[in-house]
N, C-alpha and C positions, 0 to 999 in steps of 0.2 A: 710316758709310754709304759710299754710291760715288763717286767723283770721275773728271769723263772724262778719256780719253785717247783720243779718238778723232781725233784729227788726226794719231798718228804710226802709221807702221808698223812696228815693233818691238815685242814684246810680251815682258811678262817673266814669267817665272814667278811666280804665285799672284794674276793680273789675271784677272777676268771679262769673260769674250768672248763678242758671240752676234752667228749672222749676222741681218743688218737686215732682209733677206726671211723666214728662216725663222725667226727667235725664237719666235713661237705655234705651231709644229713641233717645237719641241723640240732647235732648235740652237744650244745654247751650252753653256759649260762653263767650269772652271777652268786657265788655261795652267800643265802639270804643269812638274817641276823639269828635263827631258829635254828641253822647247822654249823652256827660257827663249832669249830672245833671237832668234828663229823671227821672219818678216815677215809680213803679213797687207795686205789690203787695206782700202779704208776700208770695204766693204759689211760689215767683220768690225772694229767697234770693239770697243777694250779700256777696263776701268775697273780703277781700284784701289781698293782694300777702307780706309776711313778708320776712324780710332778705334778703339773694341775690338767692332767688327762682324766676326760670324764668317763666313767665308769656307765654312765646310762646312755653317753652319744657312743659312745663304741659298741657298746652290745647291738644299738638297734641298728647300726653302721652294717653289722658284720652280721644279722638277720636281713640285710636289705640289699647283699652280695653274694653270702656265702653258697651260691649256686653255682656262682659262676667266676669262685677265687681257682685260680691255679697255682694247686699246691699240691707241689711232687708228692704221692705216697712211695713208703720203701717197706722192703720186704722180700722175704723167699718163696721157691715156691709153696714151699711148707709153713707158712706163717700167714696170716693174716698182713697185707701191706695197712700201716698206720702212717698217720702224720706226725712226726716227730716236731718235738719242739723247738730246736732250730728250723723246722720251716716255718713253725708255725710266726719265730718269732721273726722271720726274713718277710714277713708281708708287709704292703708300704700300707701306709694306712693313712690316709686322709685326715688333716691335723689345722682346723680354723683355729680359733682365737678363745680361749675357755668361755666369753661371753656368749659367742656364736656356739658350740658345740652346747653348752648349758639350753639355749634357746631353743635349739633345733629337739633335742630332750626332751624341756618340758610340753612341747607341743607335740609331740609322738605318745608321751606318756597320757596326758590329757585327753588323747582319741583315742589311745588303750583301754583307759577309765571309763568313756562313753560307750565302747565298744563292748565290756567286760558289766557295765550296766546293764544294754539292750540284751546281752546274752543270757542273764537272771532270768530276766523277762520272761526270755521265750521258752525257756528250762519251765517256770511258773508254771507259762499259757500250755505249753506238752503235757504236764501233771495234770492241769485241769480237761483239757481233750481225753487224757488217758481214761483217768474217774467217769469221765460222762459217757464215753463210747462203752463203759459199761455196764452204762444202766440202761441203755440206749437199744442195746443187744439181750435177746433172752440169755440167761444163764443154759448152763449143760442140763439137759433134760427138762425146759421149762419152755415155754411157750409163748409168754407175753414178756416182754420186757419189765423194769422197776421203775422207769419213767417212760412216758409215751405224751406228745403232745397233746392240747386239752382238746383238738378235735378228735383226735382218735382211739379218746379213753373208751369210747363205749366201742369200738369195732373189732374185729375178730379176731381170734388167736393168729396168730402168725402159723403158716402152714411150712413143711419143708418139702422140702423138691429135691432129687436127686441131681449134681449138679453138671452129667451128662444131659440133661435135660434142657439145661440153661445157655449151653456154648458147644458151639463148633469147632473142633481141632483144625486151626488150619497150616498145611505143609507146605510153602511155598517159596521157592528160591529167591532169596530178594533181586533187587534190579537195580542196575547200575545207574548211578545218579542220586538214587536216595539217600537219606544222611543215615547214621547209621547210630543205634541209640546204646547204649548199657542201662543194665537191670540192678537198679543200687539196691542196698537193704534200708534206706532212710528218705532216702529222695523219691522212688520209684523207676520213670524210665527218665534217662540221660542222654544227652547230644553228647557222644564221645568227645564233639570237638571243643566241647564246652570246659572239659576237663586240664587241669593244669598238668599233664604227665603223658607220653607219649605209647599208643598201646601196636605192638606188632601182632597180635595175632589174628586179624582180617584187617586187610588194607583195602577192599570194597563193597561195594553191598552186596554182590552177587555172593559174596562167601557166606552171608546169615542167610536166615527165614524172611520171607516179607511180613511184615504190621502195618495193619488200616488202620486209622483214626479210630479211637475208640475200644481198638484191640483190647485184652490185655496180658499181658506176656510177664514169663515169671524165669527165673534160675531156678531151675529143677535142683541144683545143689543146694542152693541157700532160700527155697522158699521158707523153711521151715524157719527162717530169721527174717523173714517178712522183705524179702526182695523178688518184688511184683510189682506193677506198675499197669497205667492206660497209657495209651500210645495217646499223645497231641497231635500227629501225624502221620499221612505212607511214611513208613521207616523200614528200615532193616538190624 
């Protein structure tokens, strides 16, 4: 199991670290081979790994719970409540057989690897969407694009239009029953309910705007960070 070390500031490589505010956040980790010997503070105890408890089945143990461990925080009212490390070290922890705990490891780690692959990928495929939606698009002050498909090389400048011209503002109470969407900065629009965290501030449709199919609806705060969207549906 774990043995503290939270009284010093030095951490060494393959100690488990979490901070004492954010632990039920999801902040801790294992100190990699690159910070061994790195300083920390005490709100950031370290433990080391005793016996043949594995270091890779417990982290991914305690990312595949840590939502829903109960662990008293303490504190005043003038303090930030932390979790101290006597709670931290009072959690029962789920303890197979080094073979099995080993097993269940490398097979998590292995779909991290696969997952942390596909992820490159699509980082790649976004750079290259990025470049091309650029040539795709006239520049500031220009007319035609830098690339244009081979039917449409010989066809006319691109005209601009005022974009009151283009869309209708519309002001509409939504209605009760519709699903009710958020305005991402990455995604576009979202089914709230699709989301993994729970939102209090309209609990029906009648509290938004109504959106047609096709719409498209933006955060007037964060348009400027490209959170706009077309509605897939009536929404609100």
């Amino acid at each position: 199991m774990l043995t503290g070390g939270a009284n010093y500031s030095l951490r060494q490589a393959g100690q488990f670290i979490f901070s004492k505010i954010d632990l039920l956040n999801g902040a801790f980790g294992i100190v990699p081979d690159a910070l061994d010997g790195f300083s920390s503070s005490s709100d950031v105890p370290a433990f080391s790994f005793s016996g043949k408890f594995s270091p890779s089945f417990f982290l991914r143990w305690l990312k595949a719970n840590y939502e829903r461990l109960e662990i008293e925080r303490t504190g005043t009212s003038s303090t930030l409540k932390r979790v101290s490390p006597e709670r931290f070290l009072a959690l029962e922890v789920p303890t197979p057989s080094p073979a099995e705990q080993q097993k269940i490891a490398d097979c998590l780690i292995s779909l991290e690897e696969v997952i942390a692959a596909q992820g490159r990928k699509v980082e790649v495929l976004k750079a290259y969407k990025k470049g091309l939606m650029q040539q795709l698009f006239p520049r500031e002050g220009e007319t035609v694009p830098c690339l244009r498909f081979p039917e449409f090389c010989n066809a006319p400048e691109w005209a601009e239009r005022n974009a009151g011209s283009l869309f209708v503002n519309r002001i509409v109470k939504g209605k009760d029953g519709f699903p009710i969407y958020s305005v991402t900065m990455h995604d576009g629009m979202v089914r709230r309910d699709s989301f993994d965290r729970n939102f209090y501030d309209i609990d029906d449709s009648s509290g938004n705007k109504l959106v047609r199919k096709d719409d498209i609806a933006y955060n007037m705060m964060r348009m400027w960070q490209g959170a706009l969207g077309v509605a897939e549906q009536d929404c609100s």
